[in-house]
C-alpha positions as CSV (number, residue, x, y, z in Angstrom):
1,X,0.0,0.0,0.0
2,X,1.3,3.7,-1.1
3,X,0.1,6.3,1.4
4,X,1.2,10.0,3.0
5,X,3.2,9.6,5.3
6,X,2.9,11.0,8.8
7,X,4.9,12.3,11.5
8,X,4.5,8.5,13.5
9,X,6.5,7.3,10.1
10,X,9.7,9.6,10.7
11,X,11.4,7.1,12.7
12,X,11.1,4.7,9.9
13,X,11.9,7.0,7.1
14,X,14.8,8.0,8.9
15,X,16.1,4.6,8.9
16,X,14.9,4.3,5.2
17,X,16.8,7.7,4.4
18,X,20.3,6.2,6.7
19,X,20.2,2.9,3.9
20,X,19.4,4.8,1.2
21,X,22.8,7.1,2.3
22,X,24.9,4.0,3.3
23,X,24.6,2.2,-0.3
24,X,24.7,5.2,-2.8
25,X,27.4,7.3,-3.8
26,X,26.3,10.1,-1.0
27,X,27.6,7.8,1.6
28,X,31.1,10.1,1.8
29,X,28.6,12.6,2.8
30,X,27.9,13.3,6.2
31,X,24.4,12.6,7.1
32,X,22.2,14.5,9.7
33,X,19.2,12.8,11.2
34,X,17.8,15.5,12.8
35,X,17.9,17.7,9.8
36,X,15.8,15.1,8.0
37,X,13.5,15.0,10.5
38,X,13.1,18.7,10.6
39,X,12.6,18.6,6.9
40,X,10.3,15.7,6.5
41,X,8.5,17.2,8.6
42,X,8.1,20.3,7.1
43,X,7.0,18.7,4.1
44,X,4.4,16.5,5.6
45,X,2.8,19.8,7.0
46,X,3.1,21.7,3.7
47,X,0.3,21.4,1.4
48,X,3.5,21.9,-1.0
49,X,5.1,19.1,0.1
50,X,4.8,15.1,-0.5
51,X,6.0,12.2,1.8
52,X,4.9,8.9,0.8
53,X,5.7,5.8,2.3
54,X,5.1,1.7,0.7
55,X,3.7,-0.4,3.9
56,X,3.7,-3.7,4.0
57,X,1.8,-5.7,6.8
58,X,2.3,-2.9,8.9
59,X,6.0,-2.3,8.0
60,X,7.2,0.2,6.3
61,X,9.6,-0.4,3.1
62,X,9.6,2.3,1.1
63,X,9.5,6.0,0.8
64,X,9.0,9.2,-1.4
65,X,10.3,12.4,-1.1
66,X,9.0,15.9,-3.0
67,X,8.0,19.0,-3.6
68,X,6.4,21.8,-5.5
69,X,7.5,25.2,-5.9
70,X,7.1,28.3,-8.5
71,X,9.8,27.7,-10.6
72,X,12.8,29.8,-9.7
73,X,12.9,31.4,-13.6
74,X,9.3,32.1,-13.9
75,X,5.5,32.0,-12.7
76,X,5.3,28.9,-13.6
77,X,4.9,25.7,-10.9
78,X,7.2,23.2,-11.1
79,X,7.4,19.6,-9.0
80,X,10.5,17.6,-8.6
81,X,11.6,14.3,-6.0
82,X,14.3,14.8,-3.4
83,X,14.5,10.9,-2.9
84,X,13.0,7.9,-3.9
85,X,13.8,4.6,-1.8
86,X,12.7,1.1,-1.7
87,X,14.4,-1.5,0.4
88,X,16.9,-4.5,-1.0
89,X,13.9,-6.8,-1.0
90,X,11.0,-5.6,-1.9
91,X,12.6,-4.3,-5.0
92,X,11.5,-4.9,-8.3
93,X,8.3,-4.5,-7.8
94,X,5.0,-1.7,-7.9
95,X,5.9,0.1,-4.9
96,X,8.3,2.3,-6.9
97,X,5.9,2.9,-9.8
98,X,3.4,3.5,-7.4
99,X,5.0,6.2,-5.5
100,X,6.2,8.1,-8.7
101,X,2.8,7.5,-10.3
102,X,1.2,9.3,-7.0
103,X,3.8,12.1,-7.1
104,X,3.0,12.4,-10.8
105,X,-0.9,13.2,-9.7
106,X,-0.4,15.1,-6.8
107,X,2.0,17.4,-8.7
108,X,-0.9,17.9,-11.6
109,X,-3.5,18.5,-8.5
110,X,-1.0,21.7,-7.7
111,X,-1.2,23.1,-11.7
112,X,2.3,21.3,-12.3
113,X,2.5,20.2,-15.8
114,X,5.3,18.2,-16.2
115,X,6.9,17.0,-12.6
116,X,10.6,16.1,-12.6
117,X,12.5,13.3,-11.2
118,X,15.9,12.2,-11.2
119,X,18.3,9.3,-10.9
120,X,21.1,10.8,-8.0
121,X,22.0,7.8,-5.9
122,X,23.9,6.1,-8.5
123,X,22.1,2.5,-7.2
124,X,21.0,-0.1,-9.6
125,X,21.6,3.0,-12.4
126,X,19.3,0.8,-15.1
127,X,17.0,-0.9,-13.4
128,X,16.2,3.0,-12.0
129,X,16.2,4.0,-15.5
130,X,13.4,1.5,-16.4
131,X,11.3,2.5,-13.8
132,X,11.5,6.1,-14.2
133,X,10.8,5.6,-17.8
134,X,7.9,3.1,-17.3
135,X,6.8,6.1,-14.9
136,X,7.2,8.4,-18.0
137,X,9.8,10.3,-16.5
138,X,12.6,9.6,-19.2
């Protein structure tokens, strides 16, 4: 099941966000949990903002980050992910079509025309592009 998240999920979307940062090429970043709480947060509360998680028999194994904004050259509104994360084994599945596919609407329901999304993380680089494609990103 796709659904908004909520702030009882930020303990498991922080430990979502601390594999995500462990196996891609950010992990010679530093990471701060408390800054990702402070932002997911912020984003759950925004009407601008979308968390999503995947739940599974009441655990949770998957997660979406976005947001919309006026674009910074123009009037225009644009849309665009900050993360996308499923774990090691439920991969290859719907939940990551799902989640963009949900971004995708709820970026259209805020007069976005064409959302953005992008492949950072460097982790499983085509099976990421397939899905992104499938999701009519690419």
């Amino acid at each position: 099941m796709i659904r908004h998240a909520t702030h009882a999920d930020l303990g498991a979307l922080l430990m979502l966000a601390e594999q995500m940062h462990g196996e891609s090429r950010f992990a010679r970043r530093r990471l701060s949990l408390d800054k990702l709480a402070a932002l997911f947060g912020s984003l759950i509360d925004s009407p601008d903002g979308l968390v999503l998680v995947a739940e599974h028999a009441g655990e949770i194994t998957g997660g979406f980050v976005g947001y919309a904004t006026e674009d910074w050259m123009g009037p225009d509104r644009v849309a665009s992910d900050l993360g996308l994360f499923v774990c090691p084994d439920r991969r290859g599945g719907m939940d990551g079509l799902r989640m963009l596919e949900t971004f995708a609407q709820w970026a259209r329901e805020r007069g976005v025309d064409r959302p953005e999304c992008g492949i950072t993380t460097g982790v499983n680089l085509e099976a990421s592009t397939r899905l992104y494609q499938l999701a009519g990103f690419y």
